[in-house]
N, C-alpha and C positions, 0 to 999 in steps of 0.2 A: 512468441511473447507470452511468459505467464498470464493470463486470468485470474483473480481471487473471488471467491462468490460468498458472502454469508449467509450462514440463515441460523434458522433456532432462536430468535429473536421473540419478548412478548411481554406480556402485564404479566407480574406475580406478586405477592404480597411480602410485607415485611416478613425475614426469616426463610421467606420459601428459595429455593434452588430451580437454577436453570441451566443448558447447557449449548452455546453458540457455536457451531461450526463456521470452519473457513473450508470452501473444497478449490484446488486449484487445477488449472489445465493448461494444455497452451506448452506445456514447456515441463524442463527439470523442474521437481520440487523438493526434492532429497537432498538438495545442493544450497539451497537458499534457508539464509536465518529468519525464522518467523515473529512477527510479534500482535498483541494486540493492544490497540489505541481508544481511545472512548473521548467523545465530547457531549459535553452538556449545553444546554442553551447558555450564552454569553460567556463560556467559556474556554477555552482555547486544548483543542485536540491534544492527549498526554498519554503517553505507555501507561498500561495497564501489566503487560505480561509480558516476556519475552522467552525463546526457544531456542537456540544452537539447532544445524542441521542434522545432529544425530539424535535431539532431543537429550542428550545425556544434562545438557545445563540449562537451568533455567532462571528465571530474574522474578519480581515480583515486586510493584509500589507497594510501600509500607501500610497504606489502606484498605489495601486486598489480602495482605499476607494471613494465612490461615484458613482463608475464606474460596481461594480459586484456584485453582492448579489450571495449568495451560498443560498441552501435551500435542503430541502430532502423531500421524499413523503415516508412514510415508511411503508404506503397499498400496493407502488408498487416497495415498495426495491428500490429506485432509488435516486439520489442525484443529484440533479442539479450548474451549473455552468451561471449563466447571467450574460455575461459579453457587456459592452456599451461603445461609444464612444473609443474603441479599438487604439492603436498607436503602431508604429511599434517594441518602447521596449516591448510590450506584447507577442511576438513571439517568442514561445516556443511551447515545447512539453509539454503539461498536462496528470497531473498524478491523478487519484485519489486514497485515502490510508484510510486504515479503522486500528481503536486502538481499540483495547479490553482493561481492569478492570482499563478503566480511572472512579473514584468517582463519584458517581450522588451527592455528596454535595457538592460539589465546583459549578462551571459552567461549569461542563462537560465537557470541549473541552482541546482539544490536541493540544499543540503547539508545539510542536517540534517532528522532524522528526523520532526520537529515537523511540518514541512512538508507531508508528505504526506501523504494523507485516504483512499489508497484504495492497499490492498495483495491482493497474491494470497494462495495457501494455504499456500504454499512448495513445493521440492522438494529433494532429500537430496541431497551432495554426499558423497561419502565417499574419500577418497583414502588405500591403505592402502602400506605403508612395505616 
């Protein structure tokens, strides 16, 4: 069974840049679509970013577009989170979630949260103003 673990989580100021890894064990990771999820207090868990298993596709909510690129290294099982120019709605707790027998003929990637079977612990994003 997969494992997901994040870290790279922390306080940074409006505008500043940070970067949250996901590292996975336990299993394939090369084979599962990745994504990352974020909740804020009272507010209900929502995609952030999404990845196809070969990285070649990626997704992006319309709030982050510009600002984050998602990517994965899948020599070292890892998926990363680059996020930029950061504001203080980005503050949240990050999750990241791995789907297993999403089709390699579509474009891979998993949008919606149903999807995925197997998530980390999260880590804390806190961007203060």
């Amino acid at each position: 069974q997969v494992q997901l673990v994040e870290s790279g989580g922390g306080l940074v100021q409006t505008g500043g840049s940070l970067r949250v890894s996901c590292a996975a064990s336990g299993g394939t990771f090369s084979n599962l679509a990745m994504g990352w999820f974020r909740q804020a207090p009272g507010n209900e868990r929502g995609i952030v970013a999404a990845i196809s298993w070969g990285g070649s596709n990626t997704y992006y909510v319309d709030s982050v577009k510009g600002r984050f690129t998602i990517s994965r290294d899948n020599a070292k099982n890892t998926m990363y989170l680059q996020m930029k120019n950061l504001k203080p709605e980005d503050t949240a707790v990050y999750y990241c979630a791995a789907a297993r027998n999403i089709s390699p003929f579509g474009n891979g990637l998993a949008l919606y949260r149903s999807q995925y079977g197997i998530w980390g612990q999260g880590t804390q994003v806190t961007v203060s103003s």
